[in-house]
C-alpha positions in Angstrom: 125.1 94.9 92.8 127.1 97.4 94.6 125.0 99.4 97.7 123.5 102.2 96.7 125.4 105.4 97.6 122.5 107.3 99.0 120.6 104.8 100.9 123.1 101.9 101.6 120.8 99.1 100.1 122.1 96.6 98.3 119.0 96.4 96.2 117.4 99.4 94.4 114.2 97.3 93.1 112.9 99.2 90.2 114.4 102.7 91.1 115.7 104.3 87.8 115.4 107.7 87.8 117.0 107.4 83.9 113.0 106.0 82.6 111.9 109.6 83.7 110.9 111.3 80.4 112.2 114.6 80.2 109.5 115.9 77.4 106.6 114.6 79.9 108.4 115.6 83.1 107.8 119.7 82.7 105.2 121.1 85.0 102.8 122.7 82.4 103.9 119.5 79.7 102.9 116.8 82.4 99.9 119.0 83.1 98.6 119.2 79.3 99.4 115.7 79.2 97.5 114.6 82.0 94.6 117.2 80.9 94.6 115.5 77.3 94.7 111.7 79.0 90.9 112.2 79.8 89.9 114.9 77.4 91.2 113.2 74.3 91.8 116.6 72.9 91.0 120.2 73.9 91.5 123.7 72.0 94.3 125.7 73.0 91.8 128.4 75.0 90.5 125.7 77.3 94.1 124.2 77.8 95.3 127.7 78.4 92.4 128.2 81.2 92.6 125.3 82.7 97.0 125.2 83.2 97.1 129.0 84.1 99.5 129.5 81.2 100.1 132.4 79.0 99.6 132.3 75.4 103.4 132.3 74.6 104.3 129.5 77.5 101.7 126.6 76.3 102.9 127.2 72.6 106.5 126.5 73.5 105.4 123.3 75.6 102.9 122.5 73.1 105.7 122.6 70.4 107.7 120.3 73.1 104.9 117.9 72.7 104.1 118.0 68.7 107.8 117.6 67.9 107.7 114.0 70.1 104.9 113.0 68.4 103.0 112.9 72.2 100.4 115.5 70.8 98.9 116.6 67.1 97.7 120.3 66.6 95.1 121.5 64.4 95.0 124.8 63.5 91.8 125.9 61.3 89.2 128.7 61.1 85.7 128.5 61.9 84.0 131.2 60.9 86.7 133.6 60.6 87.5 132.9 64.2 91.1 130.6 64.6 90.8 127.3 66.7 93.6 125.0 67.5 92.4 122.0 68.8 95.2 120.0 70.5 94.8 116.3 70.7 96.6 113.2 72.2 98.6 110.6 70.0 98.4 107.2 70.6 102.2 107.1 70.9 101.9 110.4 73.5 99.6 107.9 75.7 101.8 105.0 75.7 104.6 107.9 76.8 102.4 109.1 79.4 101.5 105.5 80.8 105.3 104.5 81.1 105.8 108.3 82.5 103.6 107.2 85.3 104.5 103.8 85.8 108.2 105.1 86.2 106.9 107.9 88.7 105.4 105.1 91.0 108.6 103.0 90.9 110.6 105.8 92.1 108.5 106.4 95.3 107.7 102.7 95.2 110.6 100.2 93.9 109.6 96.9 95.1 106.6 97.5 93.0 
């Protein structure tokens, strides 16, 4: 293996910045999916409080999410009040997982 141009090592262990997924990688995405990893699911008013978002920004992220199939939205009535409730796939958890465990072999690559 040729060094590496940045650091001269020979060996780059498990340094891949290409397993980084994009979809997950987003500050307010990574933060809904990491909200979601221990909440299960949440409707979009507590996601919204809890990010800081606007109402316009989380959709658009939120819409990020649905269309990898990393989140499902409900959107229903109850009462005559709407409530989207926004929950984590199974698929969006096995995402997140290898999102992490490709976070900690950047900063660690020998891991």
């Amino acid at each position: 293996m040729p060094p590496d141009s940045d650091t001269g090592d020979s060996d780059t262990g498990g340094f891949d910045i290409e397993r980084i997924d994009e979809v997950i990688h987003g500050r307010l995405r990574l933060g809904i999916m990491a909200f979601l990893s221990t909440a299960g699911a949440a409707d979009f008013n507590a996601l919204k409080t809890r990010l800081s978002a606007t109402d316009g920004n989380l959709s658009v992220h939120l819409r990020k999410l649905e269309d990898a199939g990393y989140v499902a939205i409900d959107k229903r009535f109850v009462g005559k009040k709407p409530l989207t409730t926004v929950t984590l796939t199974e698929p969006g958890r096995t995402a997140f997982i290898a999102y992490l465990d490709a976070m900690a072999r950047l900063v660690n690559p020998t891991s």
